[in-house]
C-alpha positions in Angstrom: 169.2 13.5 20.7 168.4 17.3 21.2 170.0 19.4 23.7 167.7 18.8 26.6 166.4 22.4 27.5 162.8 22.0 27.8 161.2 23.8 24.9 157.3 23.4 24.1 157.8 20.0 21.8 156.3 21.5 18.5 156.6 19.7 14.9 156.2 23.4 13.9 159.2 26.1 13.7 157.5 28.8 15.9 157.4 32.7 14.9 158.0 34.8 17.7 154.5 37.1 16.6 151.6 36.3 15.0 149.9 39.0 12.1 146.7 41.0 13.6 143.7 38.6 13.6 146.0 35.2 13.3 144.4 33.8 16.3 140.6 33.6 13.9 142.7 31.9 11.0 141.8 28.4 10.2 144.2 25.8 12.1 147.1 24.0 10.5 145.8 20.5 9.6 147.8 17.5 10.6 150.0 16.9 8.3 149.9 12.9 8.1 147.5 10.8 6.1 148.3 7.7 8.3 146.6 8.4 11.0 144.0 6.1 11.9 140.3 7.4 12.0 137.5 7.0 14.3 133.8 7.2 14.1 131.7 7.1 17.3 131.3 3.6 17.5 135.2 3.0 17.1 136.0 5.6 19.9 133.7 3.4 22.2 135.1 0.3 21.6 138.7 1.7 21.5 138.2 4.2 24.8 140.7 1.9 27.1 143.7 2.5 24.8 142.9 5.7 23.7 142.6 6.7 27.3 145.3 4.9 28.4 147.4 8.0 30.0 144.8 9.8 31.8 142.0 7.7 32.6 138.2 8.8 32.4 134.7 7.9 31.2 133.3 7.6 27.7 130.1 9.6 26.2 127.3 7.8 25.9 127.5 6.7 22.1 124.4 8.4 21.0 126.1 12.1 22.6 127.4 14.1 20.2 130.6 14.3 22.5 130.7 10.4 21.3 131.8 12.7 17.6 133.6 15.3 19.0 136.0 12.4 20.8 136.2 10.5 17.4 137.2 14.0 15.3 140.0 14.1 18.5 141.7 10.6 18.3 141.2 10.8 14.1 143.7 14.4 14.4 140.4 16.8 13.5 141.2 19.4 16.7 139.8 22.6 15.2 136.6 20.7 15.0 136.5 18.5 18.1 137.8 22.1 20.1 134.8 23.6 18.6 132.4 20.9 18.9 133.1 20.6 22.8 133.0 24.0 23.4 129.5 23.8 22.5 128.5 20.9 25.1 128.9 23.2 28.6 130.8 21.3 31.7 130.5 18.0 29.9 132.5 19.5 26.8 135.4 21.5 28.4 138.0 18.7 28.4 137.4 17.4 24.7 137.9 21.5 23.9 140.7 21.7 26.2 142.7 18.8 25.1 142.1 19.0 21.7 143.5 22.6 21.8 146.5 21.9 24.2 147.5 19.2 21.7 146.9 21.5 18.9 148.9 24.4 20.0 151.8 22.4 21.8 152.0 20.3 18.5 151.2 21.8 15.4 150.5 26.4 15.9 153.2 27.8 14.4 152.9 31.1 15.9 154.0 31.5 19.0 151.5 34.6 20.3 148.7 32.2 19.4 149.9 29.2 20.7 150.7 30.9 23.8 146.7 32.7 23.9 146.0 29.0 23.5 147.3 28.0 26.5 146.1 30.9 28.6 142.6 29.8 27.5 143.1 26.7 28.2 144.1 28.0 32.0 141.4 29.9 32.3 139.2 28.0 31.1 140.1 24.7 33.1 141.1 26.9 36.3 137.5 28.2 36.4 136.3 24.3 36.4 138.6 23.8 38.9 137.2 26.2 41.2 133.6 25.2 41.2 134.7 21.3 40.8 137.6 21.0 43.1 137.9 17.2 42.4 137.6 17.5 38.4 140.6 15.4 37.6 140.6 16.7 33.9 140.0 20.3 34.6 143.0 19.9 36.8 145.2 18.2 34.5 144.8 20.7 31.8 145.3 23.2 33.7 148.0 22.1 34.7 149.5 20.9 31.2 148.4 24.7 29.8 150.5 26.3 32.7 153.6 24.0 31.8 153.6 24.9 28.2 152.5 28.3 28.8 155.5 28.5 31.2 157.9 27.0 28.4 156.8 29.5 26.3 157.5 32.3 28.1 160.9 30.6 29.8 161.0 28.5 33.1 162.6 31.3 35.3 160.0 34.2 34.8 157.2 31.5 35.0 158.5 30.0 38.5 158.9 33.6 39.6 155.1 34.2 38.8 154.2 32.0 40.9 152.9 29.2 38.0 155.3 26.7 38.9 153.6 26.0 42.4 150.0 26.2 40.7 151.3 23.7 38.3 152.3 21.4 40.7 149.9 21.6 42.9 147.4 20.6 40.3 149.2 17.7 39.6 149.6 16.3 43.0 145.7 16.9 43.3 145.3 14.7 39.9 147.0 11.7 41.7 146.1 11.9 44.8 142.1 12.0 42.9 143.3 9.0 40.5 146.5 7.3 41.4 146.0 5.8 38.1 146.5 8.8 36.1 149.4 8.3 34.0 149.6 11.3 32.6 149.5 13.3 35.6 152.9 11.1 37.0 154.7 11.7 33.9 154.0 15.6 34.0 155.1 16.1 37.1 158.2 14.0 37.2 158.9 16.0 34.2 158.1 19.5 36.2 160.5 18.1 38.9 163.6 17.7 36.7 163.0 20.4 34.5 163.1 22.4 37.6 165.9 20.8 38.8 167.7 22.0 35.2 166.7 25.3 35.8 167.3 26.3 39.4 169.5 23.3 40.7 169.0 20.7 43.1 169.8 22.3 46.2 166.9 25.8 45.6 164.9 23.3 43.9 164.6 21.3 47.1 164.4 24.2 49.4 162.3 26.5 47.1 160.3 23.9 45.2 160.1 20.9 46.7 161.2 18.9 44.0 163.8 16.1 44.0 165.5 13.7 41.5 164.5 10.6 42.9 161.0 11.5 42.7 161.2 12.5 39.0 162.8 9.1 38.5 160.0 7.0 40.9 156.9 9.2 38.9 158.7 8.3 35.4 158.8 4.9 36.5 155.0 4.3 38.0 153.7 6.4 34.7 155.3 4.1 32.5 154.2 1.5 34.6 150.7 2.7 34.4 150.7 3.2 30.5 154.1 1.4 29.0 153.0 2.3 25.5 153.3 6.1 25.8 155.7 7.6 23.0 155.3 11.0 25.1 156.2 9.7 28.2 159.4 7.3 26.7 160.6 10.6 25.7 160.0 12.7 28.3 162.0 10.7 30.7 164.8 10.9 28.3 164.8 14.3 28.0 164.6 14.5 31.8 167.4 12.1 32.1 169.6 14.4 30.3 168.6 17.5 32.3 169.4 15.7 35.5 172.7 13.5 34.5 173.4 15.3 31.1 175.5 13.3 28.5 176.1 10.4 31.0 172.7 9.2 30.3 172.3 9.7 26.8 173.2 6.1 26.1 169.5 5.4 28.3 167.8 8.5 27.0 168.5 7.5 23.2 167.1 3.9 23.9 163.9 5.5 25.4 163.6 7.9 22.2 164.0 4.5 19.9 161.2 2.7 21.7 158.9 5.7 21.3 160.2 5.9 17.8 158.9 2.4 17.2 155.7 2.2 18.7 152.4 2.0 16.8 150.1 5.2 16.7 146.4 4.4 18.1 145.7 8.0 17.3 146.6 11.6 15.8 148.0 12.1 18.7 150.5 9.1 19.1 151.4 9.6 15.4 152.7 13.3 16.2 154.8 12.0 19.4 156.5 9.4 17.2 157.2 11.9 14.7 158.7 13.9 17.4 160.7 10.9 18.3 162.0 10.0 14.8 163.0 14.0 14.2 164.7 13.8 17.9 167.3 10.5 16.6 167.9 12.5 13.4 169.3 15.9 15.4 
């Protein structure tokens, strides 16, 4: 298992600054050729489970979106980025996502991945303003400002202020879709990771977070979307930050589910590589 200091979980060894221009160069390709592909039709009919962990309508199938979703799932995200960039409103969370995945999973270079994120913020955080009740302009946000925050170390970003954004957003997600899986995971994650950083006590005074939530969010994510190899290993990870090596008996068992599950998309098939390279450490 890896030490559990919350890093931006990469598949990519990060250099600390990128050449003049990087940000324009082409993007790395997924690197797997077992990742199962999707047309517009199979998106459709597969939306459910693809959309599992944060729950929200398909295109219409004749929409080009209906593409840009099925270059997404199949691991195109330069493309799908590009291609919802393109669609106003309607487009921002297929460019959002796609690029959040990207640069979280797969940028090597750590200026551009963290210019990633900060487009992502403010792209999503000006949806947010004129659609206060956009679930998924909140949720990106929100996952942009963790990774973001990772990047540039959990202490400086909590001191800016991004840790309270962050979690705000999150709380907004659920209290908007109690459904959203995604959004219980990533903030049960924010609480412990907090919790790592500052301790319980200032993190209860200071940031309102506690253990037992962490623990209750982990637990109704899962319950909400039981096949998630991200979420089976973040609540390892955050078991480890809150108990440390008393739980790694638990957090390994979590890491060896998500190791074993079945990809439904690019984006599965990166977590459970991410799983199979945490066992090895």
């Amino acid at each position: 298992m890896p030490h559990p200091d919350f890093k931006p979980l990469s598949l990519m060894s990060a250099s600390p600054v990128a050449a003049a221009g990087a940000a324009a160069e082409p993007w790395t390709p997924l690197p797997y050729v077992d990742v199962p592909r999707y047309d517009a039709h199979t998106v459709q009919s597969q939306w459910p489970r693809l959309h599992a962990g944060h729950p929200m309508p398909p295109p219409a199938r004749e929409h080009p979106l209906a593409d840009g979703w099925a270059l997404y799932h199949s691991g195109e995200f330069e493309r799908a980025a590009a291609l919802g960039l393109l669609h106003g409103p309607d487009g921002l969370v297929l460019a959002n996502q796609a690029t959040a995945i990207y640069a979280n999973y797969l940028e090597p270079r750590e200026a551009v991945r963290l210019s990633m994120f900060r487009q992502i913020i403010e792209r999503a955080g000006a949806q947010a303003t004129t659609e206060p009740d956009n679930c998924q302009a909140l949720y990106w946000q929100a996952y942009a400002l963790g990774r973001y925050s990772q990047g540039i170390s959990v202490a400086r970003a909590l001191a800016q202020g991004l840790g309270s954004k962050l979690k705000g957003a999150l709380e907004r997600v659920i209290e908007l879709r109690p459904d959203h899986a995604d959004a219980h995971i990533a903030l049960a994650a924010f609480h412990a990771e907090v919790i790592d950083k500052v301790g319980a006590l200032v993190g209860r005074m200071t940031y309102g977070v506690r253990a037992e939530m962490s623990v209750e969010l982990f637990e109704r994510g899962l319950e909400l979307h039981p096949h998630s190899p991200s979420a089976l290993m973040e609540y390892g990870r955050a078991l480890l930050m809150l108990h440390g090596d008393a739980r790694m008996g638990e957090a390994t068992q979590l890491y060896e589910k998500a190791a074993a599950l079945e990809p439904v998309d690019a984006k599965e098939r990166l977590d459970v590589e991410l799983a199979r390279a945490g066992l090895s450490d």
